[in-house]
Gaussian input, Z-matrix of N, CA and C with variables (Angstrom, degrees):
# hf/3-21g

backbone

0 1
 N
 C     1     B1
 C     2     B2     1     A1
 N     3     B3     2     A2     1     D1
 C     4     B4     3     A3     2     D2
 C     5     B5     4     A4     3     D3
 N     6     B6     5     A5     4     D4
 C     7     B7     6     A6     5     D5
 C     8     B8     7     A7     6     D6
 N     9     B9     8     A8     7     D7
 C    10    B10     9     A9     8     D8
 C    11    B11    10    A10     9     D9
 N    12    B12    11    A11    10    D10
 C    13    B13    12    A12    11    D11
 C    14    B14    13    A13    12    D12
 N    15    B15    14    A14    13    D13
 C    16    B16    15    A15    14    D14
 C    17    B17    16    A16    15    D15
 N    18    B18    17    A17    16    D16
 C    19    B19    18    A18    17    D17
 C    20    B20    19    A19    18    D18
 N    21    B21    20    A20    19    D19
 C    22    B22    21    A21    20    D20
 C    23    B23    22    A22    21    D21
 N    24    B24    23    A23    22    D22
 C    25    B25    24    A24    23    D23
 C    26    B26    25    A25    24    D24
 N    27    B27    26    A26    25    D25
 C    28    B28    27    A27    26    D26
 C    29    B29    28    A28    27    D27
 N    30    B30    29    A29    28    D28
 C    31    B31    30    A30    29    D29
 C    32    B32    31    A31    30    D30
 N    33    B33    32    A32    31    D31
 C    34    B34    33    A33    32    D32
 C    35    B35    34    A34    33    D33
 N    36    B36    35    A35    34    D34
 C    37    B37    36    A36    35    D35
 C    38    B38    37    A37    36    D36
 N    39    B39    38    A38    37    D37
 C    40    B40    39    A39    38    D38
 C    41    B41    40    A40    39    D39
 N    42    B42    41    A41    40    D40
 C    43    B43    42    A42    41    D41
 C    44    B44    43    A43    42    D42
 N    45    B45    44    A44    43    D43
 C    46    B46    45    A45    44    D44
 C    47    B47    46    A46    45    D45
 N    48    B48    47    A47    46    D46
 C    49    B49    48    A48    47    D47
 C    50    B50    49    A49    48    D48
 N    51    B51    50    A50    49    D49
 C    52    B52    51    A51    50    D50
 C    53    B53    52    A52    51    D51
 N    54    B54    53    A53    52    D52
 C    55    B55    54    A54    53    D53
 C    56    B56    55    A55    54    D54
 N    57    B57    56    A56    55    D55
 C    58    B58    57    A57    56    D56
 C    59    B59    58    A58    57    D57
 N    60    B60    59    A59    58    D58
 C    61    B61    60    A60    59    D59
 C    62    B62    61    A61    60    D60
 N    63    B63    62    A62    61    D61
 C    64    B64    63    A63    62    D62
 C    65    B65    64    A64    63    D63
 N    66    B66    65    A65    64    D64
 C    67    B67    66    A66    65    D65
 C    68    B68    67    A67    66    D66
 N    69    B69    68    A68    67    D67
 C    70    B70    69    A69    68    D68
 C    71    B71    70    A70    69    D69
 N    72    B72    71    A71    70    D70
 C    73    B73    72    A72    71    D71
 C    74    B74    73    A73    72    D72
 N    75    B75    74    A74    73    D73
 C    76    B76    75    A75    74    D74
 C    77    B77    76    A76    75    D75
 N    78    B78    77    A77    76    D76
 C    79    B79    78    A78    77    D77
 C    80    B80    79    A79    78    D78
 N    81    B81    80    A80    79    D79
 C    82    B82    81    A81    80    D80
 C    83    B83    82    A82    81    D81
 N    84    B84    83    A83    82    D82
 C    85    B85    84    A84    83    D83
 C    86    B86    85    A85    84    D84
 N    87    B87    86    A86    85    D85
 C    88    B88    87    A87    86    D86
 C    89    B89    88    A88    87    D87
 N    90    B90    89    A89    88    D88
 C    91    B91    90    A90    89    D89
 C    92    B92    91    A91    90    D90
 N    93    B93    92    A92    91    D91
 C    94    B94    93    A93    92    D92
 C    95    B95    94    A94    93    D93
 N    96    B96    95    A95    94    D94
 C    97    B97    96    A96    95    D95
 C    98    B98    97    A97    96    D96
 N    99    B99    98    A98    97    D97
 C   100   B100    99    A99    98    D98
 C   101   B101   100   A100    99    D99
 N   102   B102   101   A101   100   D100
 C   103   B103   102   A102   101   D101
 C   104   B104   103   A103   102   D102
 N   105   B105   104   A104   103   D103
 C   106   B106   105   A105   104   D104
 C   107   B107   106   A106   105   D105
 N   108   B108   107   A107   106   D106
 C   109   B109   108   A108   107   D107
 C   110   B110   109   A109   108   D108
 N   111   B111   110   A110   109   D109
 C   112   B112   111   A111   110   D110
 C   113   B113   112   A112   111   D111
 N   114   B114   113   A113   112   D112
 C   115   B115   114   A114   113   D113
 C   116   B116   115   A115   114   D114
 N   117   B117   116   A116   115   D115
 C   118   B118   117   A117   116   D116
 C   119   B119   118   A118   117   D117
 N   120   B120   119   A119   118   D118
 C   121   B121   120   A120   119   D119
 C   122   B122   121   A121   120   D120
 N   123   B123   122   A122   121   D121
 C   124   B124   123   A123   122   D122
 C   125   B125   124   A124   123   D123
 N   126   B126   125   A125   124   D124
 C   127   B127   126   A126   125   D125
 C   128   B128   127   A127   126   D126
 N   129   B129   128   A128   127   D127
 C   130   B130   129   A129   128   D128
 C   131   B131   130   A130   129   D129
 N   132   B132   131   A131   130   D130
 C   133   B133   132   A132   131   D131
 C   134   B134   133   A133   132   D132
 N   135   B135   134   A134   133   D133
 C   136   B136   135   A135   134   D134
 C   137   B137   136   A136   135   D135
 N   138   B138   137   A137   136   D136
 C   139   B139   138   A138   137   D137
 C   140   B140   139   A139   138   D138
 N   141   B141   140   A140   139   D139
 C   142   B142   141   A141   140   D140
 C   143   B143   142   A142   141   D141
 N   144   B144   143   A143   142   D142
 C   145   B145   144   A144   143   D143
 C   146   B146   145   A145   144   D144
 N   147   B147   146   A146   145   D145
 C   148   B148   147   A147   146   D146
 C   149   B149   148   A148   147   D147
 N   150   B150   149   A149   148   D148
 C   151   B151   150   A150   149   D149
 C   152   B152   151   A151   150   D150
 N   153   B153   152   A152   151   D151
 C   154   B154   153   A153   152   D152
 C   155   B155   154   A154   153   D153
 N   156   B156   155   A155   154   D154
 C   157   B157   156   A156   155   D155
 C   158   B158   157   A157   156   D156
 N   159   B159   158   A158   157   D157
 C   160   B160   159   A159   158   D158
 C   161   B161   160   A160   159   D159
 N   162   B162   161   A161   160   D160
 C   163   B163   162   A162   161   D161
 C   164   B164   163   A163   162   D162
 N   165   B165   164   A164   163   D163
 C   166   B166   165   A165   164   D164
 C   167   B167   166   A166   165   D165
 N   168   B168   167   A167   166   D166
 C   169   B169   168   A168   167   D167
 C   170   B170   169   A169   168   D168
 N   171   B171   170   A170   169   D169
 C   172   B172   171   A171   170   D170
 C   173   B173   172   A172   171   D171
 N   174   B174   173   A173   172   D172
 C   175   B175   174   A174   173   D173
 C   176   B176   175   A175   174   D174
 N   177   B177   176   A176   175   D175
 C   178   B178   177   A177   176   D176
 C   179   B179   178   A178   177   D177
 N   180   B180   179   A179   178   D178
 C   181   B181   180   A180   179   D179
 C   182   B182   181   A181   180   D180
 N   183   B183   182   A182   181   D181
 C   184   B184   183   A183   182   D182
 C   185   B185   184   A184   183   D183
 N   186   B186   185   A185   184   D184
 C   187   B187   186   A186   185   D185
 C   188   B188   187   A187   186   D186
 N   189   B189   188   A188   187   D187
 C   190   B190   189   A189   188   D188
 C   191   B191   190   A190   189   D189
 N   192   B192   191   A191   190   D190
 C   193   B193   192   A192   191   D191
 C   194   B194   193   A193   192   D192
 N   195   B195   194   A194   193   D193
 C   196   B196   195   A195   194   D194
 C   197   B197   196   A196   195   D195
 N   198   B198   197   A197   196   D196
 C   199   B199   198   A198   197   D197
 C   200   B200   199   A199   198   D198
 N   201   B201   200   A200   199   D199
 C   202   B202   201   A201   200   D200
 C   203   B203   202   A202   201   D201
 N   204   B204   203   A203   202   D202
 C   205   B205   204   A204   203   D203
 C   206   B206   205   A205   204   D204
 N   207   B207   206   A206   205   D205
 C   208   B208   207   A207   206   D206
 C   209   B209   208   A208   207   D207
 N   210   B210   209   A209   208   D208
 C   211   B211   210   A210   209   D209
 C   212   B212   211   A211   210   D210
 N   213   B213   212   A212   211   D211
 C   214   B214   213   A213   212   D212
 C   215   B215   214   A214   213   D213
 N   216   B216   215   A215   214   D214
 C   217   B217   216   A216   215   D215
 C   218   B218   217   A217   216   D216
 N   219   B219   218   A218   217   D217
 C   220   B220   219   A219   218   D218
 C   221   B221   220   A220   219   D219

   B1=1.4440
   B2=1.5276
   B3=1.4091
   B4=1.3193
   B5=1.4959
   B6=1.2737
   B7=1.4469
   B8=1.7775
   B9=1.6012
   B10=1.2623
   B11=1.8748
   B12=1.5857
   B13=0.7991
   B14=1.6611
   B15=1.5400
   B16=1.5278
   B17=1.9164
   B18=1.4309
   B19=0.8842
   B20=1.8920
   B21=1.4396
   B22=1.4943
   B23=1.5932
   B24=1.4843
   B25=1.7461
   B26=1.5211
   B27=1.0556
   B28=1.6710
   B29=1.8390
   B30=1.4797
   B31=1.3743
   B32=2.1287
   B33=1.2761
   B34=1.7613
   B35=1.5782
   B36=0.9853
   B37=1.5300
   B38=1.9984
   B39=1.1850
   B40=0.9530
   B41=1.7077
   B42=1.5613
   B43=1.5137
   B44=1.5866
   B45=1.3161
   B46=2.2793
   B47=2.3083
   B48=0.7318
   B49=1.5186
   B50=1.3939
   B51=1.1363
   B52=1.5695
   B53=1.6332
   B54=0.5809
   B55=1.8265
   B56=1.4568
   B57=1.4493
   B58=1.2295
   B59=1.3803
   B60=1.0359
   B61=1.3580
   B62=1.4546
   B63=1.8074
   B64=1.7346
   B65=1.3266
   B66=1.2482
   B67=1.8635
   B68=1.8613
   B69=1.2078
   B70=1.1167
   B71=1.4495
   B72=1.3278
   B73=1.6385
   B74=1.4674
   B75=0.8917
   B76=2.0680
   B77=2.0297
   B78=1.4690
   B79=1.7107
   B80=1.4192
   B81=1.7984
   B82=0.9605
   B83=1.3388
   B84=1.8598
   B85=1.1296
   B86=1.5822
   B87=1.5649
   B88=1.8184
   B89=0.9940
   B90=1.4109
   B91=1.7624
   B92=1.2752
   B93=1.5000
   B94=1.2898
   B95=1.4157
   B96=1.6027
   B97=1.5469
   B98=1.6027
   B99=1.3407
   B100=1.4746
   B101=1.2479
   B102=1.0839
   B103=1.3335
   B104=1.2871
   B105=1.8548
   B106=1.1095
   B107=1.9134
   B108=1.4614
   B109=1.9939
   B110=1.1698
   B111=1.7257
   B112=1.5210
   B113=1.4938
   B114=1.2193
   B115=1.4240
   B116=1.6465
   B117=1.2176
   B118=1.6052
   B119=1.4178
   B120=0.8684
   B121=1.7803
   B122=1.2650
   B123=0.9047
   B124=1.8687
   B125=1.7356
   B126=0.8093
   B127=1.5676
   B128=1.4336
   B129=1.6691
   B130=1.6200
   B131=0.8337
   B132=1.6319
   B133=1.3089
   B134=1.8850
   B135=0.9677
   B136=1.9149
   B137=1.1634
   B138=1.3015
   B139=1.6142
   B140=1.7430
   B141=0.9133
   B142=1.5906
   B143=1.4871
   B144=0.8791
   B145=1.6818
   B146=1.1140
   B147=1.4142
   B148=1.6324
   B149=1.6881
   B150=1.7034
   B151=1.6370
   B152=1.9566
   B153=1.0682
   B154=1.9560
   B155=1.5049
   B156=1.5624
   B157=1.1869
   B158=2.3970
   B159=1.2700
   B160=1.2476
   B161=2.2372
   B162=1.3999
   B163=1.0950
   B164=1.8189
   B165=1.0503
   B166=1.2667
   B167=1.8398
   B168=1.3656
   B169=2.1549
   B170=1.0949
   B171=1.1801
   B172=1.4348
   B173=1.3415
   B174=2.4461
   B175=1.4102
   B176=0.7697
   B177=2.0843
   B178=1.1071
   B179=1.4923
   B180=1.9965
   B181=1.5658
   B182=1.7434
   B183=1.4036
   B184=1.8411
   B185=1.2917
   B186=1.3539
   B187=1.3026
   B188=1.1677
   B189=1.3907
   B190=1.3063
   B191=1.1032
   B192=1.0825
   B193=1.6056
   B194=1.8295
   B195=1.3903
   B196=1.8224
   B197=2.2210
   B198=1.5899
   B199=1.5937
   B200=1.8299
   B201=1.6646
   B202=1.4616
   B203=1.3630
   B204=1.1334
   B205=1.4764
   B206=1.6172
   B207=1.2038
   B208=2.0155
   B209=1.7944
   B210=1.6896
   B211=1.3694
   B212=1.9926
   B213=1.1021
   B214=2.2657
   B215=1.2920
   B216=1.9074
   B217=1.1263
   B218=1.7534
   B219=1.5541
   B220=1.5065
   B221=1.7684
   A1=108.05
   A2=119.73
   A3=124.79
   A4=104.05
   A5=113.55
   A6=104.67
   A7=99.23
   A8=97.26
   A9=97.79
   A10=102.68
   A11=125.45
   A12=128.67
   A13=123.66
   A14=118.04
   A15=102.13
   A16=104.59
   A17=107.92
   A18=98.93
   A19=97.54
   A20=102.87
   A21=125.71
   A22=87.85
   A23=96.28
   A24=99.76
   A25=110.01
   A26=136.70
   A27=141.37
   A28=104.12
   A29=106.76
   A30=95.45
   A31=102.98
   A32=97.60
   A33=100.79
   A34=92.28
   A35=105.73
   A36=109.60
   A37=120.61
   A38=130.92
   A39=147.63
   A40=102.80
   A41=104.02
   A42=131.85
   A43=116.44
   A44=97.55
   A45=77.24
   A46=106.11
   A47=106.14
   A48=122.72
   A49=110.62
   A50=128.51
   A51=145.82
   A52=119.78
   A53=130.20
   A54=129.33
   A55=108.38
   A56=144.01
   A57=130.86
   A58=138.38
   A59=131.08
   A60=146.11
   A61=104.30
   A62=89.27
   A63=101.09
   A64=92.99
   A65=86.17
   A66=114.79
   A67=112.98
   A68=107.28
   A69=154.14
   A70=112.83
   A71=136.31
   A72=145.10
   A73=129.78
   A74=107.80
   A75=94.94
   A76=66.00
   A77=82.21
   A78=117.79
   A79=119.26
   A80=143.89
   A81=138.84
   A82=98.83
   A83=107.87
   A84=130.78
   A85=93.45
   A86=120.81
   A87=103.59
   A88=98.31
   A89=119.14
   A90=127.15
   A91=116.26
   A92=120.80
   A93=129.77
   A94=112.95
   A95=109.55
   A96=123.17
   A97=119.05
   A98=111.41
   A99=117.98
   A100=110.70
   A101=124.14
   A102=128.37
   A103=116.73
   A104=109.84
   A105=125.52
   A106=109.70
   A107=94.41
   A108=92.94
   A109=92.53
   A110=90.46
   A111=111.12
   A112=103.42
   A113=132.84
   A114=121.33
   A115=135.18
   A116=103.98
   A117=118.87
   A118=129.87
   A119=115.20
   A120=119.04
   A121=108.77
   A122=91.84
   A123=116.14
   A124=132.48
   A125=112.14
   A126=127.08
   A127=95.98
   A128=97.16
   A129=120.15
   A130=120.68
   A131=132.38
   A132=155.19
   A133=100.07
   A134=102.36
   A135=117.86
   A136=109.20
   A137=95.34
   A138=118.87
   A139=99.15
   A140=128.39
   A141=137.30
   A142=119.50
   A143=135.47
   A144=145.37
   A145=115.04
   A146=123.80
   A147=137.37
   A148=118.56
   A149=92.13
   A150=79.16
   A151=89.36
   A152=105.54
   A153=106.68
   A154=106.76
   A155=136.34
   A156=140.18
   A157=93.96
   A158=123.91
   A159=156.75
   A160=115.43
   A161=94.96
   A162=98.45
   A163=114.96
   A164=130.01
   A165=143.12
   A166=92.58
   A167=92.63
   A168=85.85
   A169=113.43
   A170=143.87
   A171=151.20
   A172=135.81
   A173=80.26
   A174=120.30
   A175=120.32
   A176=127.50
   A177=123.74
   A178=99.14
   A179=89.62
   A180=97.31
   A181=105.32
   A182=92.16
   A183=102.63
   A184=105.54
   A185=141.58
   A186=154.37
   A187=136.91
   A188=116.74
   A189=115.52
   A190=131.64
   A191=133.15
   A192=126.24
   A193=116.53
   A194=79.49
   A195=86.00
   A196=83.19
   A197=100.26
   A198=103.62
   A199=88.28
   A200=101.43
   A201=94.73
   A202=133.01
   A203=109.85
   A204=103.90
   A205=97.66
   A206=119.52
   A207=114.55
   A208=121.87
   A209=90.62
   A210=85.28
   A211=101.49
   A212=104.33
   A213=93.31
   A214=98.98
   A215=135.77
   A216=85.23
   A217=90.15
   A218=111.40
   A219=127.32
   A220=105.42
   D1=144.92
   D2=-178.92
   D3=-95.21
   D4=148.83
   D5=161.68
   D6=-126.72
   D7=162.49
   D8=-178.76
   D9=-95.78
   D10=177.30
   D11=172.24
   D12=-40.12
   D13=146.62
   D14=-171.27
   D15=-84.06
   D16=152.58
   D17=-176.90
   D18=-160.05
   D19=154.31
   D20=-147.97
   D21=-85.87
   D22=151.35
   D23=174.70
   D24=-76.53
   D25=166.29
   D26=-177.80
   D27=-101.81
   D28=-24.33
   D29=-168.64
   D30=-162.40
   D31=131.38
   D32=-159.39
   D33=-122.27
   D34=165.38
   D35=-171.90
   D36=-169.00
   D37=-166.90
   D38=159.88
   D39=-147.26
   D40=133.22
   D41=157.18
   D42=-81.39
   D43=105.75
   D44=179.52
   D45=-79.90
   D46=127.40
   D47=-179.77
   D48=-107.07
   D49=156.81
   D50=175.92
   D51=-31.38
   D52=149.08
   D53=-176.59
   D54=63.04
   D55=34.78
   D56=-150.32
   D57=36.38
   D58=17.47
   D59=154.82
   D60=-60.74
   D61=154.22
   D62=162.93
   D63=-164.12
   D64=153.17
   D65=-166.85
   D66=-120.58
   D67=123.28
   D68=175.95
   D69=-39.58
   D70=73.72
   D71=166.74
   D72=-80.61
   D73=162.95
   D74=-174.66
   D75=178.98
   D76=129.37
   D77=168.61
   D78=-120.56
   D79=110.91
   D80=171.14
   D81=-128.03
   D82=177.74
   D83=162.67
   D84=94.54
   D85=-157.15
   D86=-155.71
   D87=-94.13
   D88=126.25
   D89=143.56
   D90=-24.95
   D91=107.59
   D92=159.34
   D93=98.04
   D94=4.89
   D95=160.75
   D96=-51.93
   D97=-162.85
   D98=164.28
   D99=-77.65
   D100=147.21
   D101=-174.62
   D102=-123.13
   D103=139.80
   D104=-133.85
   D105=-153.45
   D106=91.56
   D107=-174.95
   D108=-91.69
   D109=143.12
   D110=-177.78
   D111=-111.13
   D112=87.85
   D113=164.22
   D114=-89.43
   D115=99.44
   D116=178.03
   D117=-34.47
   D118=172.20
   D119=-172.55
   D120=-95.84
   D121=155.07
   D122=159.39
   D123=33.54
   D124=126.64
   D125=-158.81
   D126=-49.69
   D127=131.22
   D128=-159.80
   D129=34.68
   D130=63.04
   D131=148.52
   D132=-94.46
   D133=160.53
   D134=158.48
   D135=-158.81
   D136=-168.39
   D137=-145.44
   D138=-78.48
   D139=165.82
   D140=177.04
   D141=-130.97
   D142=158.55
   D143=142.10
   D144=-31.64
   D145=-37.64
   D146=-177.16
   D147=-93.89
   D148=-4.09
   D149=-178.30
   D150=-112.68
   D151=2.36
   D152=160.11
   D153=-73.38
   D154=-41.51
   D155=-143.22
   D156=-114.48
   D157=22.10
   D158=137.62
   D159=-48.86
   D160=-54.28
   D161=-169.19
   D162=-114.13
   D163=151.48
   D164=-167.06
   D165=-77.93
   D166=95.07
   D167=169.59
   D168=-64.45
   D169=4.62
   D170=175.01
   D171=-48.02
   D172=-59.37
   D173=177.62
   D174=-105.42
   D175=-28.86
   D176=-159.89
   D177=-125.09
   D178=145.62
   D179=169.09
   D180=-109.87
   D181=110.09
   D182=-165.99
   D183=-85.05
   D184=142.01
   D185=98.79
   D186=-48.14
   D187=127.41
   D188=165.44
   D189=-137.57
   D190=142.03
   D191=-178.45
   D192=-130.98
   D193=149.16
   D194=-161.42
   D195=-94.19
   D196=164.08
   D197=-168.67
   D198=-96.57
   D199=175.68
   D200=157.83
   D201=-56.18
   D202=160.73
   D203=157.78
   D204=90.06
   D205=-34.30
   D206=-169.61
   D207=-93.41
   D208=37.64
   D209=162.08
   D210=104.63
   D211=-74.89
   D212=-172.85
   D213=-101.34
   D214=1.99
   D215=169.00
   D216=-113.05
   D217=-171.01
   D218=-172.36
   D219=-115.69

């Protein structure tokens, strides 16, 4: 698998969701590109540095969100 260069998210966040929870976002690559959700694996896993560098920042405006329970979100 190739990865492209690493590169920093532009914008991080919390989602508030049902039961008081909130969930964990980080958006990179170009503002107003194609858009592109990245959802990660496996229970209490999250998101990485390496799953930003997946998509062409060129083209894509990526999302990602980490699940409960894996660490940034509550």
């Amino acid at each position: 698998m190739t990865f492209f260069p690493p590169i920093d998210p532009y914008d991080t966040g919390r989602l508030p969701v049902s039961g008081g929870h909130e969930i964990y976002y980080e958006r990179s690559g170009k503002r107003g590109g194609v858009p592109a959700l990245m959802l990660h694996g496996g229970p209490g896993s999250g998101c990485t540095a390496d799953h930003r560098r997946l998509f062409d920042p060129e083209i894509f405006d990526t999302l990602l969100l980490d699940q409960r329970g894996s660490g940034r979100s509550t």
